[in-house]
C-alpha positions, 0 to 999 in steps of 0.5 A: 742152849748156849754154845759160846765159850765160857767168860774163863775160855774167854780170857785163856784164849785172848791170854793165848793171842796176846801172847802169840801176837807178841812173838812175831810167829811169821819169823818164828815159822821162817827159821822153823823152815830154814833147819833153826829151831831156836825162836820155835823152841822158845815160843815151845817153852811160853806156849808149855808155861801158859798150859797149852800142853796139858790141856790133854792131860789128867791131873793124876799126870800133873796135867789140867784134867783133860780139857778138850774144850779148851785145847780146841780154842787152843790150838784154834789160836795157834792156827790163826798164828801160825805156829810151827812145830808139832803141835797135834802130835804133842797133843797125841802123844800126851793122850796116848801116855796118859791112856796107858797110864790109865789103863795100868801102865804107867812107866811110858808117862812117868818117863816121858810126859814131865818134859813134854807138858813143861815144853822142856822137851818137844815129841812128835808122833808116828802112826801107822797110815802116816806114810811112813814119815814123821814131823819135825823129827829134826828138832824134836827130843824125843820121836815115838813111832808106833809099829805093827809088832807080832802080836799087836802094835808097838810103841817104840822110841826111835833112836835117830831119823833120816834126812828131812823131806820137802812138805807142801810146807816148809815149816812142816819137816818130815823124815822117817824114823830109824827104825828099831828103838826101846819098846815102850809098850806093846799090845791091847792096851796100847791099840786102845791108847793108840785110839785115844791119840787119834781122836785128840789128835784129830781135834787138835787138827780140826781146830787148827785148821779153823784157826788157819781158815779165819786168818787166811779169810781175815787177811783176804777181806782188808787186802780186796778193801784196800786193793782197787782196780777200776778206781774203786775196791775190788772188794765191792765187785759182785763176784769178789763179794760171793767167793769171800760169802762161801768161804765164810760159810764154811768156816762158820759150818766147821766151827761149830762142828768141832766145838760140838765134838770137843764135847763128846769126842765121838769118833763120827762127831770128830771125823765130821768136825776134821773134815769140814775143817779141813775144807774150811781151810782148803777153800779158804786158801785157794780164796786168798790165793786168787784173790791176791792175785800174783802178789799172793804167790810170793814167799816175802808175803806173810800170807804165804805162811798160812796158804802152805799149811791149809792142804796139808792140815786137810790131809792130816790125821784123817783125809775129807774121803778117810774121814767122811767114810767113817761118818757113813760107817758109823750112820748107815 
C-alpha cells in the first residue's frame, strides 16, 4: 500500500506553505498575543480563499465535500507556521453544523457556516471538559458554547465574554462565555453533532501539532550545525546526536498515525493519533529548548512562538491519559 499523499495533496499543501511563508506568520502571532487582531484576521480571510475552511464541510453546505485527508495536511501546514487563532475550533464547530444539518436541522448552518467557510467571520468553540474557558473569544464574531441543559446538552451563541486569561501561550487567549445566549440547538441530535466536532477537532490538533513538532526539530537541527563549542558543531556530539534521533522517531511515529486516522475517523484511531502527536511536539519542545541552551528562553527568538504551542496543543481536545484511556476502552 501506498500511503503518500496524492500529486493534487501534493501541490495544495506547497499552495498552503507558500502562502504562510509570505505572511510573515511570527508577526502575525505577535500582534494576535498583544490583543491586535488585525494582521491575524487578514491572513483568516487568505487562509478561508484557499479553502482551508471548508475542508470540514459537505458540498450540499458550499464546503469541499468533508476532506479529512486534506484538512490533516492543512492544519499540519499551519502548524509548521505557526498560525494563530482558533483553528481547531473552526474545524469543530463546521463539522458540528454541518452534522445537525445532516441529521435534519439545518437552520444553525444556514445562519452561521456562510461566514465561518468565506473567513468573513472567525468562531470558536466551547465544549464541556474544556474547563470552562474559550479561545480567542476576544476576536472572534461569533462563540458557540455547548452546556449541559435539562434534557440534554445545548448549544448556545454566547452574548459576550469575560476578561482574557493568561496561556501557556500567549497567542492562545482564553476567556469564558457569559453565560446565557439564543439557543441553537438542544437534544439527541446535538450530543451526535457534538461528537462529530470532537473527532474532527482532535484530527485538526493532531495534525497541528505534528506541524509544530517538525518546525521546532527542523529549527533545532541547523541551530546545533551552526553552534559550535570546543571548535566544532555541537551538533556532532554523541549525545546531541541521540536526543534529535528520539525526537525524530516520535515525530515520524505520529504522523502516520494521524494520516491513518483521517482516513477512518475512528474515534480509538484518533485518540491514538492525538496522543502520539502531542507527545511528538511536547518532546520535540523541550529538545529545542535544552538544546538552545538560554538563547532558546528569549521571547525575541522566533523560537519561542513554537516552543509555547507544544504543551498546550498536548492537552487539547483530548490530554495523552484522556486519550490513551479511550484506546484501552475501546480494545480491552
Amino acid at each position: 500500500m501506498r500511503f503518500l499523499p496524492t500529486a493534487e495533496q501534493r501541490d495544495f499543501t506547497r499552495s498552503l506553505d507558500a502562502l504562510l511563508t509570505a505572511s510573515d506568520t511570527p508577526s502575525v502571532v505577535r500582534s494576535w498575543s498583544a490583543g491586535d487582531p488585525g494582521p491575524g484576521r487578514a491572513l483568516w480571510a487568505r487562509l478561508a480563499e484557499a479553502g482551508v475552511f471548508a475542508l470540514a464541510a459537505p458540498e450540499a453546505q458550499d464546503g469541499m465535500g468533508r476532506l479529512p485527508v486534506e484538512l490533516a495536511l492543512a492544519y499540519r501546514e499551519l502548524g509548521r507556521h505557526a498560525v494563530p487563532g482558533p483553528l481547531v475550533e473552526t474545524a469543530a464547530v463546521t463539522a458540528l453544523l454541518s452534522h445537525l444539518a445532516d441529521a435534519g436541522d439545518p437552520a444553525p448552518a444556514k445562519r452561521l457556516l456562510p461566514g465561518v467557510l468565506t473567513g468573513e467571520s472567525v468562531v470558536t468553540l466551547g465544549v464541556p471538559g474544556g474547563g470552562g474557558y474559550v479561545l480567542d473569544a476576544e476576536g472572534a464574531d461569533v462563540v458557540l458554547v455547548v452546556k449541559a441543559g435539562a434534557t440534554g446538552p445545548e448549544l448556545r451563541l454566547a452574548p459576550g465574554h469575560g476578561p482574557v486569561h493568561p496561556s501557556l501561550d500567549p497567542a492562545r487567549r482564553l476567556a469564558r462565555p457569559d453565560p446565557g445566549g439564543e439557543l441553537l440547538a438542544a437534544g439527541p441530535l446535538l450530543a451526535e453533532a457534538v461528537g462529530c466536532a470532537v473527532r474532527w477537532a482532535r484530527l485538526a490538533a493532531a495534525a497541528q501539532a505534528v506541524g509544530v513538532a517538525e518546525e521546532l526539530l527542523r529549527r533545532t537541527v541547523a541551530y546545533v550545525k551552526q553552534r559550535t563549542q570546543f571548535g566544532v558543531p555541537i551538533g556532532s556530539f554523541q549525545a546531541v546526536k541521540h536526543r534529535l534521533a528520539d525526537t525524530l522517531l516520535a515525530v515520524e511515529f505520529a504522523r502516520p498515525l494521524v494520516y491513518g486516522a483521517a482516513l477512518t475517523l475512528a474515534p480509538a484511531d484518533l485518540a491514538a493519533a492525538k496522543a502520539a502527536a502531542g507527545e511528538a511536539a511536547y518532546a520535540s519542545s523541550r529538545a529545542a529548548l535544552q538544546l538552545h541552551g538560554a538563547i532558546g528562553y528569549t521571547e525575541e527568538l522566533d523560537l519561542s512562538l513554537w516552543l509555547r504551542k507544544a504543551r498546550p496543543l498536548r492537552d487539547a481536545w483530548g490530554t495523552p491519559a484522556e486519550c490513551r484511556a479511550e484506546i484501552l476502552a475501546a480494545h480491552p
